[in-house]
N, C-alpha and C positions, 0 to 999 in steps of 0.2 A: 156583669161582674163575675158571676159562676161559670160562665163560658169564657172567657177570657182566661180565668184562673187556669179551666180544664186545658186552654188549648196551650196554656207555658207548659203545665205537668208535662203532655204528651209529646211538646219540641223538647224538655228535657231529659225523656225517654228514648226520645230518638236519639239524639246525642250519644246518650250513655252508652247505647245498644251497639251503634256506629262506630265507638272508637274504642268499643270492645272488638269488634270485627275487624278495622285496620289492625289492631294489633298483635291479633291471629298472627305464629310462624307461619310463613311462605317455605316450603324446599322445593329441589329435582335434584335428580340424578341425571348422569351420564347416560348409565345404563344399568339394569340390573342384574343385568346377566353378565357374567367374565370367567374369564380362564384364569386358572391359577397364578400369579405372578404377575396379571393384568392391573389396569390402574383404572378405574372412573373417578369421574368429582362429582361432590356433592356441594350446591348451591345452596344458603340457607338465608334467607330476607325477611325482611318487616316484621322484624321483633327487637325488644328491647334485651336481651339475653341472649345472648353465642354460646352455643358451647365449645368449650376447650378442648384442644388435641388429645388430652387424655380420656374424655369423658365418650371420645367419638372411638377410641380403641379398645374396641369391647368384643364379643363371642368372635374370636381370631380374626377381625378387621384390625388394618393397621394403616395408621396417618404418617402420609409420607410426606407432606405440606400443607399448610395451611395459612391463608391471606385474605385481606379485606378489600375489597374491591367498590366500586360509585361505579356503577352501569345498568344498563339494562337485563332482565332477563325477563323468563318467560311466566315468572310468578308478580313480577310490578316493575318498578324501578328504586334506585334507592342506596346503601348502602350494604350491602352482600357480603359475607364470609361464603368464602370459598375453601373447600379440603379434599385433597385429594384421598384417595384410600386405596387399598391392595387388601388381596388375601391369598394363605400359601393353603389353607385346608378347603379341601373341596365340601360343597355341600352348601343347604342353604341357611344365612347368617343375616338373624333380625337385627338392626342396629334403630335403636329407640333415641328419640330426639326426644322427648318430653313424657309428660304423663299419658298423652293420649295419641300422641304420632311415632309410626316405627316403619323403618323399610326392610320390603326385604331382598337380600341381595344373592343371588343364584352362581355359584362359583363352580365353575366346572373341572372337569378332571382331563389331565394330558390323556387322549387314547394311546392304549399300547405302551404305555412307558409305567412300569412299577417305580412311582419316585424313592421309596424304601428304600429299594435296595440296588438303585440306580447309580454305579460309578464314576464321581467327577474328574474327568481327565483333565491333565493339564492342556495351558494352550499349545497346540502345535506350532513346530520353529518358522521362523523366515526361509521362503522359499527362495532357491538363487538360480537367476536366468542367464545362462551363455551371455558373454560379450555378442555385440552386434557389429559387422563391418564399420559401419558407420559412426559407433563408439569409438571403436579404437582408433580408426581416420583422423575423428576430429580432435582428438587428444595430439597425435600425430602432427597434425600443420597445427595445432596452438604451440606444441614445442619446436616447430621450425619456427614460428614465428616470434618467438621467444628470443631463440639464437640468434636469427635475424637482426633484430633489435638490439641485444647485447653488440653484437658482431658489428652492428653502426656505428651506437655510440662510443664505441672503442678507436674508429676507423675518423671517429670527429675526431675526439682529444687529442690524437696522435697528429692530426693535422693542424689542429689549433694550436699544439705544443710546437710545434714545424716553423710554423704563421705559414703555412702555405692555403691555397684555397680548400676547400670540398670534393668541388667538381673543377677539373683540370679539362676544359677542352681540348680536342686536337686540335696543334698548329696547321694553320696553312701551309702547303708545299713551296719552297723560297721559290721566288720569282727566276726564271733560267738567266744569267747569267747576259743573252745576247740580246734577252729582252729590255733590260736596264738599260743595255748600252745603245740600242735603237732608239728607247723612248728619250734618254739623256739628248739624243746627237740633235731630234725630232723638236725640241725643245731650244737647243741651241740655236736651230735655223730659224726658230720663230723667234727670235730674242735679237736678229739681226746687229749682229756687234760688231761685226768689221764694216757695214753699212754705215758706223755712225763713227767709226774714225779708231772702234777698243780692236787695233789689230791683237795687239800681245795677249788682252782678254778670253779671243774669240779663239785661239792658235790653241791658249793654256788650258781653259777647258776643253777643247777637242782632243788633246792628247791625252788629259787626265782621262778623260772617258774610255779612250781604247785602252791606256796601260793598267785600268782597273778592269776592263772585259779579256786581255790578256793574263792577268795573274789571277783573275775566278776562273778562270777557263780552261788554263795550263798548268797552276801553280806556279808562275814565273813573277819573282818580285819586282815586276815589270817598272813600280814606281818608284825603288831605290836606285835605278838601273840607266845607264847613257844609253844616246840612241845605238851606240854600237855594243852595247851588251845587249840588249834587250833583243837584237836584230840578229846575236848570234844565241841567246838563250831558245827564239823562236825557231830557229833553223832546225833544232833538234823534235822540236815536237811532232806529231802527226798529222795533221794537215797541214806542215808545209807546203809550197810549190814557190818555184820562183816567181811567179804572178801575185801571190799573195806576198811575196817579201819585197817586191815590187809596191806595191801598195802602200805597205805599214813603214817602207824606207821614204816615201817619197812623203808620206803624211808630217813624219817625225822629222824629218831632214828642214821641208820649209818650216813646220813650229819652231826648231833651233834658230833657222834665220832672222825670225821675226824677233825670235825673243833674246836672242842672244848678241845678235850682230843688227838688229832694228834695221834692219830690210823691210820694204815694202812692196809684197806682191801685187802682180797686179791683179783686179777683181774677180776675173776666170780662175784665177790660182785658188784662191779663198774656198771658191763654190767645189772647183777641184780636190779639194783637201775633205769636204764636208762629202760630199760620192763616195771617193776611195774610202774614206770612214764605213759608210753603211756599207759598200760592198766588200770592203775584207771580214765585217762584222757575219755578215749572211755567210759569206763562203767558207768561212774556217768554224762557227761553232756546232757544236755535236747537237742533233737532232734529235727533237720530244719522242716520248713514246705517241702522242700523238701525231706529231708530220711525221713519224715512218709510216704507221699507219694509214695517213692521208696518201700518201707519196706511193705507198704500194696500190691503194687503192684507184690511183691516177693509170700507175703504169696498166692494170690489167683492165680499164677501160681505152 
């Protein structure tokens, strides 16, 4: 029983003793050494008691922050007060945590520099650097490209206010004139209409066709015009010959028969009328720039 008793006494001494010792402040420093105007922190754990910012700004130490922190450090783990400190006087500056714990902290001095009587200048002005080619370039095409832009959409509205399109393609060059009337005649032969009994048909468009490649060709209102206008209107143009007025008489002469007096040629006539068509067409209209072209190109081979 008396050993029993002794060995609670002495688990309650250890107790005691143990949670006297946990309880000990923990600190560190940063560093203890600093230049003037420098900063270290000071760490302080596993105590029931922090001291305040004011109690830590003592013999010319000054708190510049101070926070509580749950981390690690290198005195336990735990919750921690943390404070930063500075100092502007040089020399060395006890700073006392308690009854029995004090740091000391070693604050050095600027070399060469008397801070006394050391004059604070102001800051000096904004330096300013030459433009660079390539500044002012690009400034340059954003305000062409500016105009540009303006200069478009000016160049819509106006044409929306128009109703005409944006973009207006170039026309095709018209078709020449002897071309129509080949391809018209080309088409007529293959539509075989005196073949099938349409003399008047076959005559009426044959002649429409040459009296419209006569008046695109000449300016001769060939289609308001009798055969004998039209035969003395052609006399006067430029590629006359009696060979061609030969041609456009004898075309024009049997269409009037047929259509007017209902005569009926005979078959050879028909095919006759459709030849002198194409050949007074070739032989009277004025030549591309390409067949002179080709044409010269013939003669000097």
């Amino acid at each position: 029983m008396k050993i029993l008793t002794r060995n609670l006494a002495l688990l309650l001494l250890l107790v005691f003793f143990a949670s006297r010792i946990q309880a000990q402040m923990r600190y560190e420093i940063d560093s203890t050494s600093i230049a003037i105007g420098d900063q270290t922190t000071l760490t302080i754990g596993h105590t029931d008691v922090y001291p305040a910012a004011e109690q830590l700004s003592q013999n010319g130490l000054v708190v510049i922050r101070q926070w509580f922190d749950t981390t690690e450090y290198e005195g336990g783990r735990g919750i921690v007060q943390r404070t930063v400190l500075t100092c502007f006087d040089a020399g060395e500056h006890w700073l006392r945590l308690g009854e029995n714990d004090s740091i000391s902290l070693i604050v050095r001095d600027v070399p060469n520099v008397d801070t006394a009587s050391l004059e604070i200048k102001d800051i000096n002005g904004t330096l300013t650097e030459p433009y660079t080619f390539w500044e002012i370039f690009r400034w340059i095409l954003l305000a062409l490209g500016v105009a540009l832009l303006i200069a478009a959409i000016i160049y819509a509205i106006r044409r929306y206010k128009e109703h005409k399109p944006l973009l207006q393609l170039p026309k095709a060059p018209p078709t020449p004139p002897h071309e129509i009337a080949l391809k018209e005649l080309n088409e007529l032969r293959v539509k075989q209409l005196w073949q099938q009994g349409k003399l008047k048909e076959y005559h009426t468009q044959l002649t429409d066709t040459l009296r419209n490649y006569i008046e695109a060709s000449f300016g001769i209102r060939a289609t308001d015009m009798t055969t004998d206008e039209t035969l003395e209107a052609f006399s006067h143009t430029a590629v006359y010959t009696p060979e061609n007025e030969t041609l456009l008489q004898s075309i024009l002469t049997t269409a009037d028969m047929v259509k007017f007096a209902k005569s009926e040629p005979l078959p050879y006539e028909h095919d006759r009328s459709m030849s002198n068509a194409v050949a007074f067409v070739e032989q009277t209209h004025t030549p591309t720039s390409e067949e002179t072209t080709e044409n010269k190109s013939n003669e000097k081979q």
